[in-house]
N, C-alpha and C positions, 0 to 999 in steps of 0.2 A: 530515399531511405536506404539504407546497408541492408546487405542479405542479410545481415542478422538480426538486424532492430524488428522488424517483423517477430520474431522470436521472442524477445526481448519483450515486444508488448504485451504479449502473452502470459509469459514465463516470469515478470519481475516479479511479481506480487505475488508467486503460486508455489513457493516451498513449502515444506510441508505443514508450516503456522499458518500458509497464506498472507502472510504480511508483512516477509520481509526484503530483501532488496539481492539479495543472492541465494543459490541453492542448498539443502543439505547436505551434500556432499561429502562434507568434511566429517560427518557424525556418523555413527552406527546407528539407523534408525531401527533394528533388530530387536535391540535390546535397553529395558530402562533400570535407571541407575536411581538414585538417592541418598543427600551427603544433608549431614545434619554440621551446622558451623557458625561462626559468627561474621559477619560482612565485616571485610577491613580495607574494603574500598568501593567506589559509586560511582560510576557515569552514567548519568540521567541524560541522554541526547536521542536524537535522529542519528540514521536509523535504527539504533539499537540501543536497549539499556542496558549497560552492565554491570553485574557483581561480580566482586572478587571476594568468595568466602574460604575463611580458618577452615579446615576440619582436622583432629588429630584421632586416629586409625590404629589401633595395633600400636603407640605409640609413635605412630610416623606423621609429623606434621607436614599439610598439602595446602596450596591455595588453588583452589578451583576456580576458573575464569568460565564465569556462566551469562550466553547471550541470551537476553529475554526481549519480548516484542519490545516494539516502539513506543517511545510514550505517550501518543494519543490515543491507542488502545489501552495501556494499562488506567489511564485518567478516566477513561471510558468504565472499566473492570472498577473503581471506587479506590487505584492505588496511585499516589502521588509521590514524588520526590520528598516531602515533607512526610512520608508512612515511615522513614528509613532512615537507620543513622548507622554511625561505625560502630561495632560493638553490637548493633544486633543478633539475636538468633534467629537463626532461619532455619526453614527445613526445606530442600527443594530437590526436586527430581525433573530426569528430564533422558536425553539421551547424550551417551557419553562420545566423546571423540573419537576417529579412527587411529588415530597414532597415538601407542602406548607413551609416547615422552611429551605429550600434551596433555595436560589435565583442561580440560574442556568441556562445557556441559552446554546442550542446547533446549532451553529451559520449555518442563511442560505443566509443574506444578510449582505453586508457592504458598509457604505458612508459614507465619510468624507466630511460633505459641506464644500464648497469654495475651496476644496483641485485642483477642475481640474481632480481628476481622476474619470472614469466610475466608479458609480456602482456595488460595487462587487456581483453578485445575479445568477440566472440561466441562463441566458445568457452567463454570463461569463465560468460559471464551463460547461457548454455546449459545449464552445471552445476547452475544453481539448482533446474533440473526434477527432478535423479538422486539417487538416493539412497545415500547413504555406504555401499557393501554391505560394506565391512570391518567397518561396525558393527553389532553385533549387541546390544548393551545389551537388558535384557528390563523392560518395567515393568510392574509389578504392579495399577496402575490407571491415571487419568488425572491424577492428580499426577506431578508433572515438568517438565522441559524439553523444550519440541518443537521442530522446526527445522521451518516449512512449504516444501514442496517447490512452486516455482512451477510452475502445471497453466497449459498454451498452450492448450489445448482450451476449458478453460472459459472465460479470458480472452477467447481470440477470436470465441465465441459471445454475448459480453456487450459487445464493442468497438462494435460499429453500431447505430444505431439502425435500420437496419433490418433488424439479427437479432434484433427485439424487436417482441413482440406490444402496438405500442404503441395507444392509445384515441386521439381526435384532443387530449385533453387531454394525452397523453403525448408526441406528436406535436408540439405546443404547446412544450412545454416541452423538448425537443431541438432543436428552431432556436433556444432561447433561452440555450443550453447556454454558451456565449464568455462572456456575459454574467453567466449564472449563476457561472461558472467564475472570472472577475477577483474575481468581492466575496465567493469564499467563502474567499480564501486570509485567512483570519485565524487560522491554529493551530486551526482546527478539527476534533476528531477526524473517524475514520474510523467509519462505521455497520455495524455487524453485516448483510450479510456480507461486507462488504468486509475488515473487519478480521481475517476468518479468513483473506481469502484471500490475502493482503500474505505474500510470502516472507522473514519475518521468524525469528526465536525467539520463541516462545508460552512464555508460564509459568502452567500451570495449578495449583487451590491446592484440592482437596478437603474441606471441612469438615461437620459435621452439618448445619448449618442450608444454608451457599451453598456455588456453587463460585467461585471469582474465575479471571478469564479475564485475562490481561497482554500486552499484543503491544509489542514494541519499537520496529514503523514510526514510529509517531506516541503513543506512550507511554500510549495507552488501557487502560482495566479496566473489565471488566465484572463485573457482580456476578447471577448467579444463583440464582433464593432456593427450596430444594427445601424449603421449611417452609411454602410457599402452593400450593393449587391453583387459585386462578383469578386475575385483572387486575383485581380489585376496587380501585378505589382508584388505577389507573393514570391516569385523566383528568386526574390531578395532576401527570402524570410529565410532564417536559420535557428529555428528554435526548437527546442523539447516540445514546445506547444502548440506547433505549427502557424498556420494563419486561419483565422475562425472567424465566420461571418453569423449574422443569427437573423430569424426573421420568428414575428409571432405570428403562428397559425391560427391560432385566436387569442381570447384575452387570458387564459389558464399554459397557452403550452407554447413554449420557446425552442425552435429546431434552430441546431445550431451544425453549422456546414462549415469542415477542415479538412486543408490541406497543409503539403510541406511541411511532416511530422520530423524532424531531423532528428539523428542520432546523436550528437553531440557527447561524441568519442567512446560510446556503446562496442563500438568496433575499429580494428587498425586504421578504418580507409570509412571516418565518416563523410555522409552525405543525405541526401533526401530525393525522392522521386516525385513529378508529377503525376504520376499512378496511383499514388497512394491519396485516400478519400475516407473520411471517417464524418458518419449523421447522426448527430445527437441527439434526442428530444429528453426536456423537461417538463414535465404537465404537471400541475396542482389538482391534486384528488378532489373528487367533486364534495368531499368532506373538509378539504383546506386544510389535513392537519398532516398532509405530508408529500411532498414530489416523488411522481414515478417516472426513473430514468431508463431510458433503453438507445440500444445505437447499432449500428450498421459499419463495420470495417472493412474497406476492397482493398488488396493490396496485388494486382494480378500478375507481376514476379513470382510471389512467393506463395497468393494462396490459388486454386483455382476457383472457389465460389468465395464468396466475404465471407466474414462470421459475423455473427450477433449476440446481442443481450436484449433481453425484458423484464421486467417485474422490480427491477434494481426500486430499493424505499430510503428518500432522505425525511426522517422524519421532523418535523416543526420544534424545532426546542429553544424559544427564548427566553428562555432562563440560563442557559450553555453559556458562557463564556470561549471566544476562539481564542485557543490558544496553540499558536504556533511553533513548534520548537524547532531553533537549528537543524540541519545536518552537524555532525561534527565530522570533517576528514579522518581523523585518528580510528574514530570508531566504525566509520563507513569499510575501514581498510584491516581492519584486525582480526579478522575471519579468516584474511588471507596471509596473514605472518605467520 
């Protein structure tokens, strides 16, 4: 692992939406803005959707380029690529760019008058955390659809580096974080555990030999191989996803044990450590109507004691359709033009 990907796994998911793939940096999060306009353009992708909305001001016409989450949160939120067309009205707020000669907005509210639908605002992204209690679907193992319930608790324990036991090589590589941060947007997945904990739809896939593990943020799979007990042969392994063995504790909870988490270009001088060690567990609630995920991260470069998560909820939704969406490179990299 790079002294920076440590950081990285931390940090991708933890700007100030929690959801998207690089930092705010670029915005005044100070102060909030609100432009009333018509959309005259749409990129519906990973990791980001974008509008480009009219507004004309004092007579002076502007095109606002405004980044809003990803689209399996907003599908999540009840809003679809088919809510939107050119020529809409919108009204959105958000916070504005740091450079006066960018019109740039990094989206915190949306409405469509006369459309009929709520509000998209804190309230809503608020819902990510709750769970559908009308639903009560019962699954019989960890095959299914799961819906991740976004946890504020855990997120904001992993947002700072210094709520992190970090080593001075970790340390290092957190002041380096902006930097790390511009050259990793190249569609690069998300690393286990981050990619659990993305409030996405999971598609888990039970087989004799693996399990395959699906998350919709950023279109990742992983592959679990319950036909091996050790990392023999891992030194070979070069992935976002490292190499992941799984064994059932019992008939409800799947520990799944990874190494060789690689950075794959996260940083100038990627590579992976055999130090680095991530424990997963999945248990099916003694209710069946939802997996609780928690895990265990050492990385002893960079941290001096692991860190952790618990209480993580994927909830049972098969009536959900997964749906995957692209990365788009264009849009992964436009934060940064």
């Amino acid at each position: 692992m790079s002294r920076s990907h440590v950081f990285l796994i931390t940090a991708a998911l933890l700007h100030a939406q929690a959801y998207a793939h690089h930092s705010s940096s670029i915005y005044d999060m100070r102060h909030d803005v609100s432009i009333e306009g018509t959309i005259v353009r749409l990129a519906w992708a990973n990791p980001h959707v974008y509008f480009w909305v009219e507004e004309t001001s004092d007579g002076e016409r502007l095109i606002w380029e405004v980044e809003a989450p990803p689209p399996p949160v907003l599908r999540r939120l009840g809003w679809t690529q088919d809510t939107f067309g050119i020529g809409d009205a919108v009204t959105i707020g958000g916070k504005r760019g740091r450079e006066p000669a960018r019109d740039i907005l990094l989206m915190r509210s949306l409405e469509k008058p006369g459309s009929g639908l709520p509000v998209l605002g804190e309230e809503a992204f608020n819902s990510l955390a709750q769970p559908d209690s009308e639903r009560t679907a019962q699954a019989t193992g960890l095959d299914g659809t799961w819906l991740t319930l976004l946890n504020y608790e855990i997120l904001a324990s992993l947002s700072s580096p210094d709520n992190l036991p970090l080593t001075d090589a970790g340390k290092e590589a957190s002041e380096r974080f902006e930097e790390v941060d511009r050259q990793a947007l190249s569609c690069t997945e998300h690393p286990p555990p981050i990619q659990m904990l993305s409030p996405d739809v999971k598609s888990i896939e039970v087989r004799d030999d693996v399990v395959i593990i699906r998350a919709e943020f950023d279109a990742t799979q992983r592959t679990v191989h319950l036909n091996e007990d050790s990392h023999e042969g891992a030194a070979e392994i070069d992935s976002v996803q490292g190499h992941s063995i799984g064994r059932w504790e019992d008939d409800r909870t799947l520990v799944i044990d990874t190494v060789r988490i690689a950075s794959q270009g996260a940083s100038p001088a990627p590579s992976s450590s055999s130090e680095t060690h991530l424990v997963e567990r999945l248990r099916l609630s003694e209710d069946r109507t939802h997996l609780l995920y928690s895990f265990e991260f050492e990385d002893p470069e960079h941290l001096t004691t692991p860190i952790s998560g618990e209480g993580i909820q994927l909830m049972y939704r098969p009536d959900m359709e997964f749906e995957a969406v692209p990365c788009d490179i264009e849009n992964a990299r436009r934060f940064a033009n």
